[in-house]
C-alpha positions in Angstrom: -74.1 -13.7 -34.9 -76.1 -16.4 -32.7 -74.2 -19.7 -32.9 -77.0 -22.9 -33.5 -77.1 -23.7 -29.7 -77.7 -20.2 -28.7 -80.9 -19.0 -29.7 -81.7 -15.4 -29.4 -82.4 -14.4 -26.2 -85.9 -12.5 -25.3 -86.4 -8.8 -24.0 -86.7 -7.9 -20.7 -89.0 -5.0 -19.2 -89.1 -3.5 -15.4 -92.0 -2.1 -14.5 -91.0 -0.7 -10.6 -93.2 -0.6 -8.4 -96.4 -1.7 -9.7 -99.3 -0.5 -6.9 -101.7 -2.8 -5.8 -105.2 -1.6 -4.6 -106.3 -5.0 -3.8 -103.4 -5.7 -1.5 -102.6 -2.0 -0.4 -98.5 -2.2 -1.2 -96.3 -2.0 -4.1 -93.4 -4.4 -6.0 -91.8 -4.9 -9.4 -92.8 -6.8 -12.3 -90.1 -8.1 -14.7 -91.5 -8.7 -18.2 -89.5 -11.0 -20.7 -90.9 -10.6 -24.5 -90.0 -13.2 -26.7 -87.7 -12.7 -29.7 -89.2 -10.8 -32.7 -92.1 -9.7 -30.3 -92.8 -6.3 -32.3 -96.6 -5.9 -30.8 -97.2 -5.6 -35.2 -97.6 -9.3 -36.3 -98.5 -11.8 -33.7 -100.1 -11.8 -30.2 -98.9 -14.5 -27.3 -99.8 -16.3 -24.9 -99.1 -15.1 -21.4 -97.3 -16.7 -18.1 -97.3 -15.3 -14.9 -94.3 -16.6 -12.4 -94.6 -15.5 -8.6 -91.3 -15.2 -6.9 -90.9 -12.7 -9.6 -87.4 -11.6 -9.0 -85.9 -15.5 -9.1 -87.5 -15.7 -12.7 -84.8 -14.8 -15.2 -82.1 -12.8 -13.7 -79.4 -14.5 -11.1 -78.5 -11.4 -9.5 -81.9 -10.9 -8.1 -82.5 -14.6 -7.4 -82.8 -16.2 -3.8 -78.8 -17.6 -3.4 -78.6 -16.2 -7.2 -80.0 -19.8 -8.8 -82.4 -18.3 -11.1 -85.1 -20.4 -13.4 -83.3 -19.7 -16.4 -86.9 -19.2 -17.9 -86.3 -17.0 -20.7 -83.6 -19.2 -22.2 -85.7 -22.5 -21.4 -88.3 -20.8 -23.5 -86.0 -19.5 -26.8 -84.8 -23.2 -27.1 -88.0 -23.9 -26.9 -89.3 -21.3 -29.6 -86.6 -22.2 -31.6 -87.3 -25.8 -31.9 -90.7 -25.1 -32.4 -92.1 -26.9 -29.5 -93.9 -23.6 -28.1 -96.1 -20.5 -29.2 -93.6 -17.4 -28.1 -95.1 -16.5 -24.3 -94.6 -13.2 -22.8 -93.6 -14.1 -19.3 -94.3 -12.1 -16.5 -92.4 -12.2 -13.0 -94.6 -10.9 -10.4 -91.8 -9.8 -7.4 -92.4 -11.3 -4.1 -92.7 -8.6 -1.3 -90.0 -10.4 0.8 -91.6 -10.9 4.4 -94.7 -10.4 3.6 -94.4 -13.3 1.1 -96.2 -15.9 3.2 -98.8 -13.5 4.2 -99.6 -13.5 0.2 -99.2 -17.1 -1.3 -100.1 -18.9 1.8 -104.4 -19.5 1.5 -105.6 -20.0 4.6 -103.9 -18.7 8.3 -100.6 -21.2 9.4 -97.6 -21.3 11.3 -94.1 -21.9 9.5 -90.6 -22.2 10.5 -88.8 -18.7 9.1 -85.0 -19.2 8.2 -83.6 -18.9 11.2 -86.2 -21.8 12.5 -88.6 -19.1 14.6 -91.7 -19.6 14.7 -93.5 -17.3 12.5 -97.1 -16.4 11.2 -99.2 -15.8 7.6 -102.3 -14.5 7.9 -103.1 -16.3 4.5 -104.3 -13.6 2.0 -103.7 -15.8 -1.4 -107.6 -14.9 -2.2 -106.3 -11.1 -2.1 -103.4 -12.4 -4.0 -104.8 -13.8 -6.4 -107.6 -11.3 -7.6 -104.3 -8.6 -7.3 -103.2 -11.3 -10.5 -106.7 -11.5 -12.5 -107.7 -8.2 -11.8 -104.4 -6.0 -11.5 -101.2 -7.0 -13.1 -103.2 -9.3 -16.2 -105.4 -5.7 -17.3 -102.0 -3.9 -16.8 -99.8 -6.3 -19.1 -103.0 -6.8 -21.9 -103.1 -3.2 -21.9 -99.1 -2.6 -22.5 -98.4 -5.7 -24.2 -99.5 -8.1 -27.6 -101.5 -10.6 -25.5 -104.0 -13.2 -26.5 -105.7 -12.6 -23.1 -108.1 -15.9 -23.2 -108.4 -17.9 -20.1 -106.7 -20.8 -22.9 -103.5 -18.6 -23.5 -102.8 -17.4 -19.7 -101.0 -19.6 -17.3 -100.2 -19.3 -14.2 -96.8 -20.7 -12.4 -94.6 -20.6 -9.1 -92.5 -23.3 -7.2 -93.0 -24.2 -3.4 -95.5 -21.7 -1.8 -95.4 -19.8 -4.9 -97.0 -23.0 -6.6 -99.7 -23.0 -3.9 -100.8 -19.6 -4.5 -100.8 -20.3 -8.3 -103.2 -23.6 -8.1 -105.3 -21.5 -6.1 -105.8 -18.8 -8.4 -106.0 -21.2 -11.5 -108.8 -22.7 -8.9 -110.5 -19.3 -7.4 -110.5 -17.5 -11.4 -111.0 -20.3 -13.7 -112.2 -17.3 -16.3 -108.7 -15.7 -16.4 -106.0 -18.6 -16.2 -106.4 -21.9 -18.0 -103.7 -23.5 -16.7 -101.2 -23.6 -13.4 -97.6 -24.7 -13.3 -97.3 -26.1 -9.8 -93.9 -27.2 -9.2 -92.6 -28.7 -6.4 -96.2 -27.4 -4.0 -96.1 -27.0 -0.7 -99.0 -29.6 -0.1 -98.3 -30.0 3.6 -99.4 -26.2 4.4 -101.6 -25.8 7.1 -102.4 -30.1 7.5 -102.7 -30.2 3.4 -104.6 -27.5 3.5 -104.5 -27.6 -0.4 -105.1 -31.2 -0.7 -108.2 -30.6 1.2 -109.2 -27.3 -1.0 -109.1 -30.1 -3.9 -111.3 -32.6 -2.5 -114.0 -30.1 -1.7 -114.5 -28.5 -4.9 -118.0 -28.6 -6.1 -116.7 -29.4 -9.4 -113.9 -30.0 -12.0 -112.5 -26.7 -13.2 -111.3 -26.5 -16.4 -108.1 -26.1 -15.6 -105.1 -27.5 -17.5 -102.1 -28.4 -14.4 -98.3 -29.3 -14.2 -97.5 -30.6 -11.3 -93.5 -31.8 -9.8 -91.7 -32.5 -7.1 -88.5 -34.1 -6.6 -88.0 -37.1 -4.6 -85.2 -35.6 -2.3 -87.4 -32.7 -1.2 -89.0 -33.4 2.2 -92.4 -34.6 2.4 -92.6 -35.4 -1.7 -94.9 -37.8 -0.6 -97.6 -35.5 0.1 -97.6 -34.0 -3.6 -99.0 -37.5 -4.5 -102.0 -37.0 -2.3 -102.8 -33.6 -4.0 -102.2 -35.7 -7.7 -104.7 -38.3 -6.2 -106.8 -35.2 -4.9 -107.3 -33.8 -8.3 -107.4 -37.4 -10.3 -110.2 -38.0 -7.7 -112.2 -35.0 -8.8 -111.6 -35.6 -12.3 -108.4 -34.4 -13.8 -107.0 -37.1 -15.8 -103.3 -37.8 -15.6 -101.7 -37.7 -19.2 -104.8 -35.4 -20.7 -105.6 -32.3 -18.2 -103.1 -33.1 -15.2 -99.5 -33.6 -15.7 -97.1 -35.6 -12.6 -93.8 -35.6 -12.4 
């Protein structure tokens, strides 16, 4: 029996190594289905995470802090507040991680503090999202598969990659979670991407930061980016 402060937990699904055409290599997805998700009576709403494997499960997190997702989202389900999402955690391929989420060429600072090199491939990236993993998981899985029900989500350069492909395939994701953005990439590269749209997207986007991170400042500049373009902050554009 589930006490009243544990909701049921969700189902979780590997699928290893998931081939990519797009981007030439291979990596897990973790799928977490929501409780009761029989594929008979309802279809949900969709959420892809990058940084796949630091999702749901601590053993495969970075320093084994893991989002918690799937047991943010039962005590959410189970108070009502959300539709049940399937969630999908797209595994990041490790080194080649800033090669994929960063968007444009840059040099970063490794962990070690080297000096090391992306060849910014997020446009790859992100059609590998719209037009590989989303056709493999609304194949497999009860999906509502409009643009208005398919979110996308990552923290840090994860985020970036995620605004970007909520920005590059406004067809496919109506909304990116964006927490915690690395806005000073390449000298605010993605602050800069913002400004120079043609026009508002209809995209519906979270974005956080915390004010002990370094350089929180220069998420406010990619808020004021988007309010300048149109989002409005309580209706389309969410800061934290």
């Amino acid at each position: 029996m589930h006490s009243h402060s544990t909701p049921p937990a969700g189902t979780l699904r590997l699928h290893r190594r998931f081939p990519s055409k797009i981007l030439g290599n291979r990596r897990d997805l973790v799928v977490w289905l929501p409780p009761g998700c029989d594929g008979r009576r309802r279809r949900h709403p969709v959420v892809y995470f990058q940084d796949g494997q630091n999702i749901f499960d601590p053993r495969t997190a970075f320093l084994g802090n893991a989002w918690d997702a799937g047991g943010a989202a039962s005590r959410l389900i189970a108070a009502g507040e959300i539709e049940p999402p399937i969630m999908v955690g797209i595994y990041n391929m490790g080194f080649g991680r800033m090669d994929e989420y960063a968007p444009t060429r840059g040099v970063y600072h490794g962990w070690e503090g080297e000096e090391c090199r992306s060849r910014g491939r997020a446009r790859l990236y992100s059609r590998f999202v719209a037009g590989e993993v989303k056709p493999f998981i609304d194949g497999r899985y009860p999906t509502l598969p409009g643009r208005e029900h398919t979110m996308v989500v990552g923290s840090s350069m994860g985020a970036i990659a995620s605004l970007y492909a909520a920005l590059w395939h406004p067809r496919v994701f109506g909304g990116a979670g964006v927490v915690s953005p690395s806005a000073w990439w390449d000298g605010l590269a993605p602050v800069r991407f913002v400004r120079a749209l043609r026009r508002k997207l209809p995209v519906r986007i979270w974005l956080d930061i915390g004010t002990a991170e370094p350089g929180w400042e220069k998420t406010r500049l990619l808020r004021d980016a988007l309010a300048g373009r149109g989002w409005r902050l309580g209706s389309d554009l969410h800061y934290l």
